[in-house]
MISEKOL-472059 format. One record per residue (C-alpha): residue in three letters; y, z, x. Coordinates in steps of 0.001 Angstrom, whole numbers, padded with zeros to 6 digits, always signed. Layout:
ALAYZX ...
//
This chain:
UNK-033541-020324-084263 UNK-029823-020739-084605 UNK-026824-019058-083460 UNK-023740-020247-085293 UNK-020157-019038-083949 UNK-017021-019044-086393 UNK-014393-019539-084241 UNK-014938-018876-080867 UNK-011925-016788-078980 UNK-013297-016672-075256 UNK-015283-019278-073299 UNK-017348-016907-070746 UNK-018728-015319-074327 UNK-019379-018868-075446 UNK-021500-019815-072261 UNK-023288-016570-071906 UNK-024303-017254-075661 UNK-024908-020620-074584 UNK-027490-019864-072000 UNK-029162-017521-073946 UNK-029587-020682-076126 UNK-031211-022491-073791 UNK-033757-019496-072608 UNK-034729-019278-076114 UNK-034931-022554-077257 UNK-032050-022230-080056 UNK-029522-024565-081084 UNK-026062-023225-080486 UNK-023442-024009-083972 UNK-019850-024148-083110 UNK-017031-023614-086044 UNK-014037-024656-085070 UNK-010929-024234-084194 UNK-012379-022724-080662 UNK-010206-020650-078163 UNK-011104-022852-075452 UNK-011756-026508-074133 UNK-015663-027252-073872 UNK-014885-028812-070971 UNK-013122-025933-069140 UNK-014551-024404-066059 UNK-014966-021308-067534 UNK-017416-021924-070208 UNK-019498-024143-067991 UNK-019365-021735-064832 UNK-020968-018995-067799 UNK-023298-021322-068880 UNK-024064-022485-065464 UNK-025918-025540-064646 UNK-027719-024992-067833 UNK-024941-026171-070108 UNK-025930-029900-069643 UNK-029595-028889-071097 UNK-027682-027111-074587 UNK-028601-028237-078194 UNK-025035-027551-079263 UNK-023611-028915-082344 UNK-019671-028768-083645 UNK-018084-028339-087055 UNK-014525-029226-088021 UNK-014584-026257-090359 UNK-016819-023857-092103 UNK-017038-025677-095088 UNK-018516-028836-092737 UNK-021283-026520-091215 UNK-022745-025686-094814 UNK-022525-029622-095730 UNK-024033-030612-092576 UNK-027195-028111-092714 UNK-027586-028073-096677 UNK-026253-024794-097167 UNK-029006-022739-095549 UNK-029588-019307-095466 UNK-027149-017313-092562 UNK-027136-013904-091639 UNK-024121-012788-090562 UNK-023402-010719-087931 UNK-020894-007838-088487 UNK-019747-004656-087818 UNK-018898-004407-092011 UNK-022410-004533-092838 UNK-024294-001524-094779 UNK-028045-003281-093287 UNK-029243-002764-089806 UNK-030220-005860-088071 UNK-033945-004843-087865 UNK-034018-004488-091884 UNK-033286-008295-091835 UNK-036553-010532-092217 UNK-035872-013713-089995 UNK-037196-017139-091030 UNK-038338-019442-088059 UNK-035657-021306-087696 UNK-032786-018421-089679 UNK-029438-019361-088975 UNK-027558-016033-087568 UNK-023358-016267-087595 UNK-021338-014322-085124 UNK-017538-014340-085770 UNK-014508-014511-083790 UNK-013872-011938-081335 UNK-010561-010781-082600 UNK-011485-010677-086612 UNK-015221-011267-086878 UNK-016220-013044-089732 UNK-013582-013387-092508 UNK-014398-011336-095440 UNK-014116-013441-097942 UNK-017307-014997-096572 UNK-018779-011896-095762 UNK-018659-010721-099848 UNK-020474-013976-100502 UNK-023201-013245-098064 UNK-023564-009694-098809 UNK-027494-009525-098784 UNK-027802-011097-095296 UNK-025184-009375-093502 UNK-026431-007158-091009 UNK-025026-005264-088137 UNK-025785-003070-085340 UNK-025745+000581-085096 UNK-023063+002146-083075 UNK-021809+005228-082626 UNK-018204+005569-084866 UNK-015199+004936-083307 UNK-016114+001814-081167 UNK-014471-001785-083228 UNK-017513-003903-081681 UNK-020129-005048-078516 UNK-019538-007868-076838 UNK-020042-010975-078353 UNK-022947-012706-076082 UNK-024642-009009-075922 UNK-024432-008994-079988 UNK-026112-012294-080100 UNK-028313-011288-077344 UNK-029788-008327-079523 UNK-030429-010148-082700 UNK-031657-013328-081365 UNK-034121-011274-079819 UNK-035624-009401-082985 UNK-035423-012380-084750 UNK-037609-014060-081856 UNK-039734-010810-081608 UNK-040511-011040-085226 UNK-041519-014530-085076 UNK-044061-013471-082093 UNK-041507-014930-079541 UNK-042822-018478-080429 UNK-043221-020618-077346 UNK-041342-018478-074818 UNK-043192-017043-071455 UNK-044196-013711-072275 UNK-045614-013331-069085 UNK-043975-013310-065249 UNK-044858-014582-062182 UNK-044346-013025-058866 UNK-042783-015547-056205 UNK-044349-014305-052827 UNK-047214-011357-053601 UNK-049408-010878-056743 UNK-049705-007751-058768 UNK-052708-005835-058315 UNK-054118-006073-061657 
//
């Protein structure tokens, strides 16, 4: 899978997201310009020690991020959308865009994209979730519909065993 970010706003978002990368196996797609520094402590105190272990790639613009990955296929994430994000029937390796946490996506790029845009359902009144917990939510269906892949489906107990 993989979670592309239009112009990131806030690093502690952008580390949380990051992390969840690395649980899942997905590479993490960042459209610049970005709030933050990659290097601040922020980002890497969100992302932890797993930061280091990130498939992370960086764009200069938009534009750049369709070039680079041959103008695939990307859902995009926003509260705009008429779909619900468990309409939307993920590929194995979809490409799902999250916007900036101030604007979302632009949308002028939304009105392109207008049969993948998806959102999730909230009650009216609220502008948006969180960022990471947005990403969170739909990386997850999109994993669950793929069978979760490769990931542990199954945990261990450190010290007892359960009984069945």
């Amino acid at each position: 899978m993989n979670i592309v970010l239009l112009e990131p706003e806030i690093p502690a978002n952008t580390g949380n997201i990051g992390r969840t990368c690395v649980a899942t196996g997905t590479t993490l797609h960042l459209i610049e310009p970005l709030g933050f520094q990659l290097t601040e402590k922020n980002i890497k105190r969100a992302g932890m020690d797993y930061w280091k272990d990130l498939d992370v790639k960086r764009y200069i613009n938009y534009e750049e991020f369709l070039e680079v990955n041959k103008h695939p296929k990307v859902y995009m994430a926003t509260t705009k959308a008429r779909k619900d994000y468990t309409q939307a029937v993920y590929e194995e390796n979809a490409y799902i865009m999250f916007g900036k946490e101030s604007a979302g996506i632009p949308e002028e790029i939304l009105v392109e994209n207008e049969e993948t845009c998806i959102r999730i359902p909230m009650i009216s009144g609220i502008r948006s979730l969180n960022l990471s917990n947005s990403v969170a939510i739909v990386l997850y269906e999109a994993l669950r519909q793929q069978g979760f892949g490769t990931l542990e489906k199954e945990g261990k107990l450190h010290r007892l065993k359960w009984n069945s």
